[in-house]
C-alpha positions as CSV (number, residue, x, y, z in Angstrom):
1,X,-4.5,5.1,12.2
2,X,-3.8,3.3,8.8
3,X,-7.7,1.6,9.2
4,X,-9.1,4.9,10.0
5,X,-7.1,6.9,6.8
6,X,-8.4,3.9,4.6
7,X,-12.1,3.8,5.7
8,X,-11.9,7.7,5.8
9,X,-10.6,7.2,1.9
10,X,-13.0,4.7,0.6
11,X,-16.0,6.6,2.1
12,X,-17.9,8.3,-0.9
13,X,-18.1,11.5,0.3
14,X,-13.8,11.7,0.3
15,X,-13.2,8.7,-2.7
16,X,-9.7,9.6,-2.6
17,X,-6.3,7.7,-1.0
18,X,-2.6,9.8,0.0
19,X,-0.1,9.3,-2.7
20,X,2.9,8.6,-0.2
21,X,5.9,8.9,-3.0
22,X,8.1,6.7,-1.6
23,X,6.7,4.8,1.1
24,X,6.9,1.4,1.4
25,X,4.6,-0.9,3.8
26,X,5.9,-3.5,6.1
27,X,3.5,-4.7,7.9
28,X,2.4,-7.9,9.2
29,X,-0.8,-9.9,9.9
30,X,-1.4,-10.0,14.2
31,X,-1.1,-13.9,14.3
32,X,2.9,-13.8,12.6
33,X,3.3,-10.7,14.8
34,X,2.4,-12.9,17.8
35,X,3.9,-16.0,16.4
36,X,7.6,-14.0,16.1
37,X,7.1,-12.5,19.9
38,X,6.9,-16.5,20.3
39,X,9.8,-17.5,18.6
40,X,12.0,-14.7,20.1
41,X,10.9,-15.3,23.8
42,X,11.0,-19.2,23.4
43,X,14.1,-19.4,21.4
44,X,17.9,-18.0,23.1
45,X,19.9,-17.1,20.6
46,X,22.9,-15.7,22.9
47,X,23.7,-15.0,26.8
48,X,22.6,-11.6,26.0
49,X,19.8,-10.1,28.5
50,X,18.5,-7.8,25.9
51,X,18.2,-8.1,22.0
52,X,16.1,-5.3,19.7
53,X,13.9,-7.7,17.4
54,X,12.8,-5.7,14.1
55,X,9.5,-7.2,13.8
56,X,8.4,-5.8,10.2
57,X,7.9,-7.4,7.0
58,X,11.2,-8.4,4.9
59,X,9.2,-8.7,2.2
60,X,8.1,-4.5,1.4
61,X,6.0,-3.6,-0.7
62,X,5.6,0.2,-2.3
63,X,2.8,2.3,-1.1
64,X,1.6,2.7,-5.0
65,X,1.5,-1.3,-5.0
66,X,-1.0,-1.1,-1.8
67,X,-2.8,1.3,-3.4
68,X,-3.6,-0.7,-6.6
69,X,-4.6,-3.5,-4.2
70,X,-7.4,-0.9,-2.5
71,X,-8.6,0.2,-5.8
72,X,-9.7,-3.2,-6.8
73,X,-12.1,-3.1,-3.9
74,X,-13.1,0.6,-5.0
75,X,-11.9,2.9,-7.4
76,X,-10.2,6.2,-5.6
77,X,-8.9,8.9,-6.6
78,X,-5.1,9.4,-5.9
79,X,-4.1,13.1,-4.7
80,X,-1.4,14.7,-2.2
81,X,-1.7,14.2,1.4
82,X,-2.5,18.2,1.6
83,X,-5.4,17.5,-1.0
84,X,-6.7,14.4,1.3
85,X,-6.1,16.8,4.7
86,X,-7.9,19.5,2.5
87,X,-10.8,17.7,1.6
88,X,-11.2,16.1,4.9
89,X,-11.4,20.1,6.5
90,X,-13.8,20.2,4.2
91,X,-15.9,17.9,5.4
92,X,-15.2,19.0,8.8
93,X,-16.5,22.7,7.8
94,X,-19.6,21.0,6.0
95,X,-20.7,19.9,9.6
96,X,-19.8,16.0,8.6
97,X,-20.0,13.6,11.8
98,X,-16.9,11.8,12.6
99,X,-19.2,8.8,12.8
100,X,-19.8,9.2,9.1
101,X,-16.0,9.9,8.6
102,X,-13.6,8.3,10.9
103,X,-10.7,10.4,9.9
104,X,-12.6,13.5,11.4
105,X,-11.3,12.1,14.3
106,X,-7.8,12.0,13.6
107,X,-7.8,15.3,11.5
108,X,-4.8,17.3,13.7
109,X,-2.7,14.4,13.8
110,X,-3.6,13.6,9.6
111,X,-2.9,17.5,9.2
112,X,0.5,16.8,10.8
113,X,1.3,14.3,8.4
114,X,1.7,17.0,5.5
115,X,5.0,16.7,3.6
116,X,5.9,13.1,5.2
117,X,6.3,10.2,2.7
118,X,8.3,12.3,0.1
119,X,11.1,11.1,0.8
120,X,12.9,7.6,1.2
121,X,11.3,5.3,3.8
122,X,13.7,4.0,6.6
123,X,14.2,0.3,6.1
124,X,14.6,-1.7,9.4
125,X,16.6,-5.0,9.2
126,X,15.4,-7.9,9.9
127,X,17.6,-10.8,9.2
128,X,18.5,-11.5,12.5
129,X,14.9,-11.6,13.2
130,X,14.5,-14.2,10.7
131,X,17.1,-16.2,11.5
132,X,14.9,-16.9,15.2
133,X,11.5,-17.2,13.8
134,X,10.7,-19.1,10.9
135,X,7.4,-17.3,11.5
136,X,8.7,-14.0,10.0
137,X,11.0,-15.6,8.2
138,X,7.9,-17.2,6.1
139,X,5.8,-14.2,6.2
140,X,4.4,-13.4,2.9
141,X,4.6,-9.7,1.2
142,X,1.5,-7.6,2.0
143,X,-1.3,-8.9,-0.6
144,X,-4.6,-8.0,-1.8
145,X,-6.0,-11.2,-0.1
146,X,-4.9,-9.3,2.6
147,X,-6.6,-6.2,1.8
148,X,-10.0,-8.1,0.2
149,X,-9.8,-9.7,4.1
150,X,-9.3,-6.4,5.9
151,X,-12.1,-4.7,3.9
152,X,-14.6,-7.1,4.2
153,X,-13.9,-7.3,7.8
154,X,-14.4,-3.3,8.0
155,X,-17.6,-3.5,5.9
156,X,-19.5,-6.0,7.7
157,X,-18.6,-4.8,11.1
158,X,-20.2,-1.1,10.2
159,X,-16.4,0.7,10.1
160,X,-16.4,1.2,6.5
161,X,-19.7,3.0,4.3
């Protein structure tokens, strides 16, 4: 959904990004994703039968930080997530395809979404995580390489206008 709410964001007919007020990102490129399943199914670290794993970033960045990174591909506008739900019914009323707009297609579950990120993000621990994979142990923060890769990716596959 994140690719979707960011093509749907950078598409000129929206030009505008949630503000999220205290959400932080976490995430993780697929290959130290995979490379941390590795670790933890290769590596025992106990007699246990069953461990839960965090697999997140321990490095967390603020939403406002990812935003900055997106603006230096485009310049958007920063509004509330009821201003980015009520633009997007906009274009929905206008007759706008969801081909045009991916996030027409995600609209109920976007209009859901109203109100969350106000608060304080939940923060899941890693550390014993990292202590099995040097994988996520290594990972970086979330970047604007990153971002620059993701982008480029969406434009020259058709997903972003």
């Amino acid at each position: 959904m994140w690719p979707i709410m960011f093509a749907t964001s950078l598409h000129p007919s929206m030009n505008a990004i949630p503000s999220f007020p205290g959400k932080v990102v976490d995430w993780i490129p697929v290959d130290v994703a995979a490379s941390t399943i590795t670790d933890l199914l290769t590596t025992s670290s106990s007699e246990t039968r069953y461990e839960v794993h965090n697999i997140v970033n321990p490095k967390r960045i603020k939403w406002e930080e990812l935003i900055e990174m997106l603006r230096i591909e485009k310049e958007v506008e920063v509004v509330s997530m009821r201003e980015w739900v009520e633009r997007l019914n906009g274009l929905a009323d206008e007759g706008v395809s969801p081909d045009d707009v991916p996030g027409l297609k995600l609209l109920q579950f976007f209009e859901n979404m109203v109100g969350e990120g106000e608060e304080e993000e939940r923060v899941f621990e890693t550390g014993k995580t990292e202590g099995v994979s040097g994988a996520l142990a290594a990972c970086e923060a979330f970047n604007g390489r990153w971002v620059k890769k993701n982008v480029g990716v969406w434009r020259e596959g058709g997903f972003l206008k």
